[in-house]
Jmol script that loads the backbone (N, CA, C; Angstrom):
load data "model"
ATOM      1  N   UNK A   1     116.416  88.423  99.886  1.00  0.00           N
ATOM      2  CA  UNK A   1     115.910  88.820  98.589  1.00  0.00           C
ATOM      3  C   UNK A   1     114.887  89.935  98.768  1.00  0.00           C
ATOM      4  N   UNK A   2     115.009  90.714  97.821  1.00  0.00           N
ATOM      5  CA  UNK A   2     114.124  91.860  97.961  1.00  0.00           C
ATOM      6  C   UNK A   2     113.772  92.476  96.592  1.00  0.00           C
ATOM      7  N   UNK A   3     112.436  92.767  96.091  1.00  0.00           N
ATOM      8  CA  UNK A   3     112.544  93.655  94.846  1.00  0.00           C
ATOM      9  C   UNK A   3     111.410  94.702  94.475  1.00  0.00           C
ATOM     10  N   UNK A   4     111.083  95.655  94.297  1.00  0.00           N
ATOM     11  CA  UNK A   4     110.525  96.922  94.369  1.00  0.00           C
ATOM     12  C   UNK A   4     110.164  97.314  92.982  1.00  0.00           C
ATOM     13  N   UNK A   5     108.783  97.254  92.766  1.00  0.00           N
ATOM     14  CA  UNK A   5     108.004  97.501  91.445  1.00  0.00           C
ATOM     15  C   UNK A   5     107.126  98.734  91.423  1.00  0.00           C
ATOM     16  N   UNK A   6     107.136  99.650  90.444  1.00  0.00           N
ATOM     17  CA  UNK A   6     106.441 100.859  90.154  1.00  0.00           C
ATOM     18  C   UNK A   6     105.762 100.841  89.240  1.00  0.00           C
ATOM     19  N   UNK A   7     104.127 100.991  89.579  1.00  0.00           N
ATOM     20  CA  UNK A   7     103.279 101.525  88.460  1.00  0.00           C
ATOM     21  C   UNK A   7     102.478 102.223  88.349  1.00  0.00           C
ATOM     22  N   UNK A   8     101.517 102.609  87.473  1.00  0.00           N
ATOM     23  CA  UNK A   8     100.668 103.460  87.566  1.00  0.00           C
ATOM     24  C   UNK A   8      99.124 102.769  87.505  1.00  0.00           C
ATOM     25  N   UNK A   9      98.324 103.069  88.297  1.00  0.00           N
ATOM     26  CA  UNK A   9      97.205 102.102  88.362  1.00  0.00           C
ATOM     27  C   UNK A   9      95.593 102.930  88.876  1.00  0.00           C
ATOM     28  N   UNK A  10      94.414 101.992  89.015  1.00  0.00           N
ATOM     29  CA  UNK A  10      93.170 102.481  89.852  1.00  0.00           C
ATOM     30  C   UNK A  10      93.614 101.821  91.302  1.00  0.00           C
ATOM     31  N   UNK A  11      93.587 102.538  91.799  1.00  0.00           N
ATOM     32  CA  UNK A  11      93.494 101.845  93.155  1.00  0.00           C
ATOM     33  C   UNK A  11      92.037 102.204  94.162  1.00  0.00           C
ATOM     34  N   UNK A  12      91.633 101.673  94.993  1.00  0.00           N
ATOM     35  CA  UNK A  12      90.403 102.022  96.018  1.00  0.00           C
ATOM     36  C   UNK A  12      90.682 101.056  97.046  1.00  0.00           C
ATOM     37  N   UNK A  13      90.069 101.655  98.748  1.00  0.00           N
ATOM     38  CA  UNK A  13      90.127 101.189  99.598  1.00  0.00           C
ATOM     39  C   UNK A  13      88.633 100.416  99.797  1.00  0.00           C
ATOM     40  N   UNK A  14      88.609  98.781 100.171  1.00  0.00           N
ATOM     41  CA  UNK A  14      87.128  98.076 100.251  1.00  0.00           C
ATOM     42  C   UNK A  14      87.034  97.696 101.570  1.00  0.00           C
ATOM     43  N   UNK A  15      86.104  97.299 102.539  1.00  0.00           N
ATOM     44  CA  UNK A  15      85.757  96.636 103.196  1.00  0.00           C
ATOM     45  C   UNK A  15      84.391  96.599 103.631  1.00  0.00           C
ATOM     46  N   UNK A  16      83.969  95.818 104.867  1.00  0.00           N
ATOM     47  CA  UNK A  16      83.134  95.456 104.962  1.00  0.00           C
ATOM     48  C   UNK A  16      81.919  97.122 105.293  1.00  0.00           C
ATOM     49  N   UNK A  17      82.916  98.279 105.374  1.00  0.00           N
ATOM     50  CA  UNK A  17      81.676  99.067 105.488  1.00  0.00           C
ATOM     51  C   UNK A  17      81.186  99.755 104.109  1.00  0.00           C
ATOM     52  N   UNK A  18      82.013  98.873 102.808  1.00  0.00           N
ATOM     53  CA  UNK A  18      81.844  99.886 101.294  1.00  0.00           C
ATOM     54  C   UNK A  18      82.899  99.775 100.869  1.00  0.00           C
ATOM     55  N   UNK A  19      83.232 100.571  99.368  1.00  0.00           N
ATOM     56  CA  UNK A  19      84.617 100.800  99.234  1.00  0.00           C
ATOM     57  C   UNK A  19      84.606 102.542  98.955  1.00  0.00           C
ATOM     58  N   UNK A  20      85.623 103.178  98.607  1.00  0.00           N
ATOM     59  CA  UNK A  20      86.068 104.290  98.325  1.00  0.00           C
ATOM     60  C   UNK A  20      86.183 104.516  96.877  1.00  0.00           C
ATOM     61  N   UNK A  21      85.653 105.450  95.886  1.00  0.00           N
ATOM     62  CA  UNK A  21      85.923 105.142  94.358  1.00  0.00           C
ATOM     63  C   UNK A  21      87.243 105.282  93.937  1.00  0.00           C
ATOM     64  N   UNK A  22      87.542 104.774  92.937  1.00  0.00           N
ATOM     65  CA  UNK A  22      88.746 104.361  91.885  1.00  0.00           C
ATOM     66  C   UNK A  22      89.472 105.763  91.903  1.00  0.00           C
ATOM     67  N   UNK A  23      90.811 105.809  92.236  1.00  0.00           N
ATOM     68  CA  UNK A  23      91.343 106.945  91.988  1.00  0.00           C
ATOM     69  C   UNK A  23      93.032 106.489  91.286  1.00  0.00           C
ATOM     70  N   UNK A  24      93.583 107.180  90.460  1.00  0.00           N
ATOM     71  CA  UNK A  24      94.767 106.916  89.806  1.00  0.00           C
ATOM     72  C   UNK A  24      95.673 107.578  90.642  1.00  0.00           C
ATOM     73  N   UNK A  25      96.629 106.167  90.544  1.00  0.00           N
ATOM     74  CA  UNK A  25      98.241 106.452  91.616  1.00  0.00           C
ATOM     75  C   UNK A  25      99.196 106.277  90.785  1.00  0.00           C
ATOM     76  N   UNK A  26     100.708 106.454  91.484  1.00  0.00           N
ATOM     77  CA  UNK A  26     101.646 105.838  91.245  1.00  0.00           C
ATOM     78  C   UNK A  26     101.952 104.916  92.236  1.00  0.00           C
ATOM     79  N   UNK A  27     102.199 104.264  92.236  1.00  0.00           N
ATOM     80  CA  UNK A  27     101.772 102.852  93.304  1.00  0.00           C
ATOM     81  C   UNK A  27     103.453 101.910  93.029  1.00  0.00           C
ATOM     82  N   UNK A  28     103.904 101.933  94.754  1.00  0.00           N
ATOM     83  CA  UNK A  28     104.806 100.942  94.853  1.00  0.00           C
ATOM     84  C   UNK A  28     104.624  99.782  95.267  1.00  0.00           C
ATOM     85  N   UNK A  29     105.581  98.353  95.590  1.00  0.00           N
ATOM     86  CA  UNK A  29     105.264  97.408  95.704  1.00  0.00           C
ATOM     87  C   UNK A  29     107.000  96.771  96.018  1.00  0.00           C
ATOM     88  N   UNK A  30     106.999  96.493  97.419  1.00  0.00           N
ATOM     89  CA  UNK A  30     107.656  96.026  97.684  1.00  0.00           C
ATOM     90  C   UNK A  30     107.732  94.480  98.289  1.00  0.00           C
ATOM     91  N   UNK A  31     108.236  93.223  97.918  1.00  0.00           N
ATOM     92  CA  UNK A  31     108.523  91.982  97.704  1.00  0.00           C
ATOM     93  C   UNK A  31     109.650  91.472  98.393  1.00  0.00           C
ATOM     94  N   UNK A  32     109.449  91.031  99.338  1.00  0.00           N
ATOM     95  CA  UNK A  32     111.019  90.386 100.354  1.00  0.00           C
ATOM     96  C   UNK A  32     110.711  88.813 100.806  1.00  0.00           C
ATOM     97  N   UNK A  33     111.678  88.201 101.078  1.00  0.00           N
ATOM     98  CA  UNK A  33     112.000  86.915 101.406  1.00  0.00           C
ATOM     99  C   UNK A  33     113.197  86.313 102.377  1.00  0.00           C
ATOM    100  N   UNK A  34     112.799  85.821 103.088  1.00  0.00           N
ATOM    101  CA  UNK A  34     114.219  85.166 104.387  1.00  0.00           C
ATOM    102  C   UNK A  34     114.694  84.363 103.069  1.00  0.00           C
ATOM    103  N   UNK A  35     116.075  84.353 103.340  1.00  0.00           N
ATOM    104  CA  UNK A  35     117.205  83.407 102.604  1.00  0.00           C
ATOM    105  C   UNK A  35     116.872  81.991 102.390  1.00  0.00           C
ATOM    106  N   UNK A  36     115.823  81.505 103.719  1.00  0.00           N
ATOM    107  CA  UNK A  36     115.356  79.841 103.978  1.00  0.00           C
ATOM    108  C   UNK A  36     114.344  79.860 102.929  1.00  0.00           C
ATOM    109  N   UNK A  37     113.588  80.853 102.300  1.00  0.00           N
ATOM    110  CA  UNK A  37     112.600  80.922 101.438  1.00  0.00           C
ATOM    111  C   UNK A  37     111.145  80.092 102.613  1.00  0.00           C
ATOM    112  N   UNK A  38     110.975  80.135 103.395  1.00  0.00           N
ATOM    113  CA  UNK A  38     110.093  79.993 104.408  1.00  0.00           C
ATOM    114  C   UNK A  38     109.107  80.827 104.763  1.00  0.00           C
ATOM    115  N   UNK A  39     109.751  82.472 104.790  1.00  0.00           N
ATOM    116  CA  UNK A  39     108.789  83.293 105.086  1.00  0.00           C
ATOM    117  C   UNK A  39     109.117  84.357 104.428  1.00  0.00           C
ATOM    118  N   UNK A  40     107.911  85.024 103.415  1.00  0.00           N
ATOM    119  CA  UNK A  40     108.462  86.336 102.798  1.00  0.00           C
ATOM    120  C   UNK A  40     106.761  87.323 103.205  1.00  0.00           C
ATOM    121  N   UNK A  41     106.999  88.794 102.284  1.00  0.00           N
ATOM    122  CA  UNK A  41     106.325  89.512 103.030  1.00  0.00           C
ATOM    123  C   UNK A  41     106.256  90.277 101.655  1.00  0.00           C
ATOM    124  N   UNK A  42     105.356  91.773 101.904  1.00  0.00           N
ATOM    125  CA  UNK A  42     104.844  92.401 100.930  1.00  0.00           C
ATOM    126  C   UNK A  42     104.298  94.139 101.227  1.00  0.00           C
ATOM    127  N   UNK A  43     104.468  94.940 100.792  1.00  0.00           N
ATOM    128  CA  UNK A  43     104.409  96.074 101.253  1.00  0.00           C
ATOM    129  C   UNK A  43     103.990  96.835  99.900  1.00  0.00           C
ATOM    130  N   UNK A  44     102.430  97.352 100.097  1.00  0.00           N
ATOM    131  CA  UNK A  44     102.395  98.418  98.669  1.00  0.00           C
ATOM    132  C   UNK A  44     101.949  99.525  99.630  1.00  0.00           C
ATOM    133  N   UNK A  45     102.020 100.662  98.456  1.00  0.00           N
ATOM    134  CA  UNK A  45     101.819 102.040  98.861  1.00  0.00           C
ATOM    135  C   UNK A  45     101.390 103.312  97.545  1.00  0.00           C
ATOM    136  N   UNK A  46     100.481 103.945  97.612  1.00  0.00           N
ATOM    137  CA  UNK A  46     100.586 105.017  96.562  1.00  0.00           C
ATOM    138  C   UNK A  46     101.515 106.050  97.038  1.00  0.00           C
ATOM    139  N   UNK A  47     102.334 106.504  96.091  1.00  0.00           N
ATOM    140  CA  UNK A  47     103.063 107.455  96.174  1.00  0.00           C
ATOM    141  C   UNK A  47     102.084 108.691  97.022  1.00  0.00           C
ATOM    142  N   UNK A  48     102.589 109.626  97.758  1.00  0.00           N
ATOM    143  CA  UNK A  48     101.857 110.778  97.830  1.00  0.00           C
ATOM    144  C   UNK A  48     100.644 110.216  98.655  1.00  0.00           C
ATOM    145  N   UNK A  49     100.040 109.679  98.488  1.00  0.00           N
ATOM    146  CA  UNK A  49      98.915 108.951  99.415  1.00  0.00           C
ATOM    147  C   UNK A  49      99.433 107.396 100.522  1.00  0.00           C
ATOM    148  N   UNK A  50      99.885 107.515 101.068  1.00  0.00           N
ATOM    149  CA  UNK A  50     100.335 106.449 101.749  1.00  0.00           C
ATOM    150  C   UNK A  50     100.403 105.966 102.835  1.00  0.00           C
ATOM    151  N   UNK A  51      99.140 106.832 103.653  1.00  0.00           N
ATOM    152  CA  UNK A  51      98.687 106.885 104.590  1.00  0.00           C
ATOM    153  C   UNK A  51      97.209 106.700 104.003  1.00  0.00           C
ATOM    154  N   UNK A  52      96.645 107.109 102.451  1.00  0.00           N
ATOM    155  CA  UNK A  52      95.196 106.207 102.018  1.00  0.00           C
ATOM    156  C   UNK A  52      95.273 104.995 102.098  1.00  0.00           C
ATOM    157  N   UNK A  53      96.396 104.671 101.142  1.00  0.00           N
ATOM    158  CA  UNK A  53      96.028 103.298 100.276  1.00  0.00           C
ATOM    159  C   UNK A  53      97.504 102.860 100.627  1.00  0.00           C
ATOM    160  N   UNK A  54      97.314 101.925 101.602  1.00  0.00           N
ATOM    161  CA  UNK A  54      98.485 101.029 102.064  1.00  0.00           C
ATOM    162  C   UNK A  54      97.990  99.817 102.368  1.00  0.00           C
ATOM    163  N   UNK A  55      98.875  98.853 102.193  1.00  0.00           N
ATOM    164  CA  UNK A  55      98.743  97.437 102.576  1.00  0.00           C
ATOM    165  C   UNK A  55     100.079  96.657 102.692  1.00  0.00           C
ATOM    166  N   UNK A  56      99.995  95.526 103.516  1.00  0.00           N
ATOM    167  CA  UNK A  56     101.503  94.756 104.342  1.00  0.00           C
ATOM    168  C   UNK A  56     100.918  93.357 104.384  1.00  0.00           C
ATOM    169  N   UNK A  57     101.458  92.683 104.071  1.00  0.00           N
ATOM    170  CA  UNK A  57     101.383  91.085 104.786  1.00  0.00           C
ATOM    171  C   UNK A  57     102.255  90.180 104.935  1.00  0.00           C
ATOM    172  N   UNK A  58     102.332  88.926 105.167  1.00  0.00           N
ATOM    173  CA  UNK A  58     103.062  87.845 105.168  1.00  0.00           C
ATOM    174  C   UNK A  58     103.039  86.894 104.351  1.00  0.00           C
ATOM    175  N   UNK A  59     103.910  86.083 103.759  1.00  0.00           N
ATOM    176  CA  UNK A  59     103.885  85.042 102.604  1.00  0.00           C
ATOM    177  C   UNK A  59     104.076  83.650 103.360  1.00  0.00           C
ATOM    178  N   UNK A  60     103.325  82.910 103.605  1.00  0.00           N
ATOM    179  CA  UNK A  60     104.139  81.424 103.988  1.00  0.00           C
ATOM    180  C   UNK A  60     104.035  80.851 102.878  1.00  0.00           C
ATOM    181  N   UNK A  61     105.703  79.742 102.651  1.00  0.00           N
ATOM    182  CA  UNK A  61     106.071  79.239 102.162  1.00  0.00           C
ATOM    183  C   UNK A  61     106.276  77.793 102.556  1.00  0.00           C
ATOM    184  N   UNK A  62     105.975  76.744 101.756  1.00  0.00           N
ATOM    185  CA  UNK A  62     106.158  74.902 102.200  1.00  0.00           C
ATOM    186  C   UNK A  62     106.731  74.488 101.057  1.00  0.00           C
ATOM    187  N   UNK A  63     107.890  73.889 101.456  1.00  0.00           N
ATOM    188  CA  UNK A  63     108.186  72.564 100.667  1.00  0.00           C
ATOM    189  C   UNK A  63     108.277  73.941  99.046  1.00  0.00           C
ATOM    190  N   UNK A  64     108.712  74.888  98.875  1.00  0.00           N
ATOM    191  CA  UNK A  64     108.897  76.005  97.992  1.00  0.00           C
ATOM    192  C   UNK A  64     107.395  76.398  97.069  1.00  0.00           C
ATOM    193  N   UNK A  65     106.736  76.199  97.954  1.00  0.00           N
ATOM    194  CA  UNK A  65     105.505  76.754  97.542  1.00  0.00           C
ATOM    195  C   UNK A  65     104.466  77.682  98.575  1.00  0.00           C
ATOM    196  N   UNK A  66     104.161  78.643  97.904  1.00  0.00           N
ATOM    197  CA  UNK A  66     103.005  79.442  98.229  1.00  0.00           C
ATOM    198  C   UNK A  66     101.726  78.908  99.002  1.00  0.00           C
ATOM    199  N   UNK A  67     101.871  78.882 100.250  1.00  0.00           N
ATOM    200  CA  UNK A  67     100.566  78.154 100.611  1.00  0.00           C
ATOM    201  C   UNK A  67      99.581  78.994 101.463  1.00  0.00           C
ATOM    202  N   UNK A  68     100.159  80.544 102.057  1.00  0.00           N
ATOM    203  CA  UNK A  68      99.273  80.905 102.088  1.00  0.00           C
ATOM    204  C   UNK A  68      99.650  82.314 102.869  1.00  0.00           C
ATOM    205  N   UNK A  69      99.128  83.487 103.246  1.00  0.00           N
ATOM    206  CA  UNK A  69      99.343  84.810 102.886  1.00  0.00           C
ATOM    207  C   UNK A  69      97.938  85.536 103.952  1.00  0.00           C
ATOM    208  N   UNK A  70      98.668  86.734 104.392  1.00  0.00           N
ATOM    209  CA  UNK A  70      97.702  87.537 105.022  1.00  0.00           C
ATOM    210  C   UNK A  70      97.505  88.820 104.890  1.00  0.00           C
ATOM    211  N   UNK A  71      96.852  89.798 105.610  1.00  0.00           N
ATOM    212  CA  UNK A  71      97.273  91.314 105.401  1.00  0.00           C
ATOM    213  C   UNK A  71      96.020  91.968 104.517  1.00  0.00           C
ATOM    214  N   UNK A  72      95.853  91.387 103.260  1.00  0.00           N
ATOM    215  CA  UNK A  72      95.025  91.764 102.487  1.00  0.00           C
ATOM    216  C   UNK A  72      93.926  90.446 102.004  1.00  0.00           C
ATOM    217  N   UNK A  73      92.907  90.970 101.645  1.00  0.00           N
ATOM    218  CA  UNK A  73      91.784  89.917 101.015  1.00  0.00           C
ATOM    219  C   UNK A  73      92.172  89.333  99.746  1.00  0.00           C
ATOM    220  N   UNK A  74      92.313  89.866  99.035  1.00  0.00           N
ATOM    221  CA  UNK A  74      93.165  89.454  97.793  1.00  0.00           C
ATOM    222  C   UNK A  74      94.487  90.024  96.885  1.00  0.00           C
ATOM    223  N   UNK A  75      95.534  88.357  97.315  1.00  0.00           N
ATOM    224  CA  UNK A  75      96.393  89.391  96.651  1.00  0.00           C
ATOM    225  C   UNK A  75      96.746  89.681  95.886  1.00  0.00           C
ATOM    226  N   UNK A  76      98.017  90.781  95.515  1.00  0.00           N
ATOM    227  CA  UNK A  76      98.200  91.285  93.835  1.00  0.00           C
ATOM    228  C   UNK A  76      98.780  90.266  93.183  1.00  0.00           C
ATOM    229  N   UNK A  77      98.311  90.058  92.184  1.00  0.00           N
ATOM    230  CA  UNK A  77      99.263  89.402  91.209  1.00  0.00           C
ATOM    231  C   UNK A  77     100.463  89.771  91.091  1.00  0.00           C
ATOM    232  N   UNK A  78     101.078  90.667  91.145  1.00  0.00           N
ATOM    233  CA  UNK A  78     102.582  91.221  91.117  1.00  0.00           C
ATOM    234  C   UNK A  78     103.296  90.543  91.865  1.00  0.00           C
ATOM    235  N   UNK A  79     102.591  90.698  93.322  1.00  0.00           N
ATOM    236  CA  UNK A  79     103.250  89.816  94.322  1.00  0.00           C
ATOM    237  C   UNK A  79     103.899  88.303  93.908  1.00  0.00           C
ATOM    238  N   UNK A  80     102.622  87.365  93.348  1.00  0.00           N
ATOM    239  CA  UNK A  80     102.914  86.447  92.692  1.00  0.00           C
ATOM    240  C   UNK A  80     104.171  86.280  91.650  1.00  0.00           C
ATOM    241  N   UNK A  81     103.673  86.882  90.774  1.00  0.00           N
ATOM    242  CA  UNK A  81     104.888  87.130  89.558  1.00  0.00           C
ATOM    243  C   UNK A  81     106.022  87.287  89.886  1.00  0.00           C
ATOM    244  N   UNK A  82     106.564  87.966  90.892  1.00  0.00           N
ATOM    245  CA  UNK A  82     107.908  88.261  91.740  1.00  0.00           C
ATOM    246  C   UNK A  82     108.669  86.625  92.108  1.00  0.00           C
ATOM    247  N   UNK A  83     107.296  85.812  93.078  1.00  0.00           N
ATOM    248  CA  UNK A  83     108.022  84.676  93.600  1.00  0.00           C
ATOM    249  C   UNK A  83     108.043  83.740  92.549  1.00  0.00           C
ATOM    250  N   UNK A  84     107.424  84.065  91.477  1.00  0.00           N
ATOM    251  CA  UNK A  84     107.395  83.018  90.271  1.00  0.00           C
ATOM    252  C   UNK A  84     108.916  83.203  89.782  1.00  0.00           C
ATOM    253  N   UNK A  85     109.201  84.099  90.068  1.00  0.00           N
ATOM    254  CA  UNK A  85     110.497  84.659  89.021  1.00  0.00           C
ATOM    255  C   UNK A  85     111.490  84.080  90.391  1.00  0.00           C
ATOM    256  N   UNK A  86     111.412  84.015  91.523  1.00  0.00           N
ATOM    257  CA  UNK A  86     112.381  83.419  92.488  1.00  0.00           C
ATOM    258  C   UNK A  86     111.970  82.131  92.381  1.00  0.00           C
ATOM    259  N   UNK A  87     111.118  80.859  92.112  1.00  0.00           N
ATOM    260  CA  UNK A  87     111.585  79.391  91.874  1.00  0.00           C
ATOM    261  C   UNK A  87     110.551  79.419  92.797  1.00  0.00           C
ATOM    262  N   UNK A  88     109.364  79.917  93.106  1.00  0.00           N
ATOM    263  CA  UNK A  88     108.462  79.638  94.431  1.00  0.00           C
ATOM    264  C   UNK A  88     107.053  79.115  93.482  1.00  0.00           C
ATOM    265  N   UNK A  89     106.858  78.049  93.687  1.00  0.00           N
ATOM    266  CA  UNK A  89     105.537  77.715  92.884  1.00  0.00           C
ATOM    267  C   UNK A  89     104.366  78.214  93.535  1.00  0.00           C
ATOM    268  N   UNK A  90     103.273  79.253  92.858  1.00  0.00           N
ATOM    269  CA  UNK A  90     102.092  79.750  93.278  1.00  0.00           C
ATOM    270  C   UNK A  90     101.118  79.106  92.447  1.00  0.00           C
ATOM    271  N   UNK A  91     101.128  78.110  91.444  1.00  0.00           N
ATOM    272  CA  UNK A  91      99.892  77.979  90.517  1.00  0.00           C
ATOM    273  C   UNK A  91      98.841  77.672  90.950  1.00  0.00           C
ATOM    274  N   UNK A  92      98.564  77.010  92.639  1.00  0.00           N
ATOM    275  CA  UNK A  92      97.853  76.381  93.524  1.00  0.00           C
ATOM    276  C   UNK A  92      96.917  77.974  93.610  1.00  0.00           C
ATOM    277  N   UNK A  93      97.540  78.716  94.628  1.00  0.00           N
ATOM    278  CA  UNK A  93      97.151  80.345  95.171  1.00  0.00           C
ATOM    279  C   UNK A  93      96.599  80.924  93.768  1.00  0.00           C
ATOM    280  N   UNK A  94      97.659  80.598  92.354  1.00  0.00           N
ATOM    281  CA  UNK A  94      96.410  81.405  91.569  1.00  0.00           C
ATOM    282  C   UNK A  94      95.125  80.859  90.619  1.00  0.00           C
ATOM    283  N   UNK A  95      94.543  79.870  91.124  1.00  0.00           N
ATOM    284  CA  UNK A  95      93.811  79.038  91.184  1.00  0.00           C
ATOM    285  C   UNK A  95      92.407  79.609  91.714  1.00  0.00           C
ATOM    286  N   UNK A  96      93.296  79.485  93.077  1.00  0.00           N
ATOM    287  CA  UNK A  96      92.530  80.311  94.066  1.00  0.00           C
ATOM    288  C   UNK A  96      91.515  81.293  94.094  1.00  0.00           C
ATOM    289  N   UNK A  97      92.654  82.373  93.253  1.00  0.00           N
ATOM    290  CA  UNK A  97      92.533  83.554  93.369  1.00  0.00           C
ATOM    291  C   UNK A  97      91.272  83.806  92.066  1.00  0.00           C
ATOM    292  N   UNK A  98      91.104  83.105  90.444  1.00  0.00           N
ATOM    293  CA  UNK A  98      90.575  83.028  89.697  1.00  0.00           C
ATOM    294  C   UNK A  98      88.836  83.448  89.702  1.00  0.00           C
TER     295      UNK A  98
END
end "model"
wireframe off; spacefill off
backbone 0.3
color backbone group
């Protein structure tokens, strides 16, 4: 499974030395999953900038739920919304995330 979302957004890079200010992208978002629904993954990017503002991680999946995720500090909701729409319960993770 795989599915690829486009929008237009603020994006900025944060960490522990600051962040970078708000700048407007077109911003992709790519969403994949093994067939076992066990392990899926996540890939965004601004168009044109994608060597700024990039990010990748991993999804683990239990028993068809979201239990827990790496790569980034917090993740997008999009991401979420994707596995909601594949039968993967996240309401735990967006709990979390609140």
């Amino acid at each position: 499974m795989k599915e690829q979302i486009e929008w237009t957004g603020k994006v900025r890079n944060e960490g522990s030395w600051g962040a970078t200010e708000w700048e407007e992208c077109d911003m992709i978002l790519t969403v994949g999953m093994r067939e076992d629904k066990t392990y899926g993954w996540f890939e965004t990017y601004a168009k044109g900038h994608s060597d700024k503002y990039y990010a990748e991680g991993g999804l683990w999946i239990t028993d068809n739920e979201l239990v827990d995720y790496d790569g980034v500090f917090s993740i997008d909701k999009r991401v979420l919304d994707v596995l909601d729409k594949w039968g993967i319960d996240t309401s735990d993770m967006r709990k979390s995330l609140s």
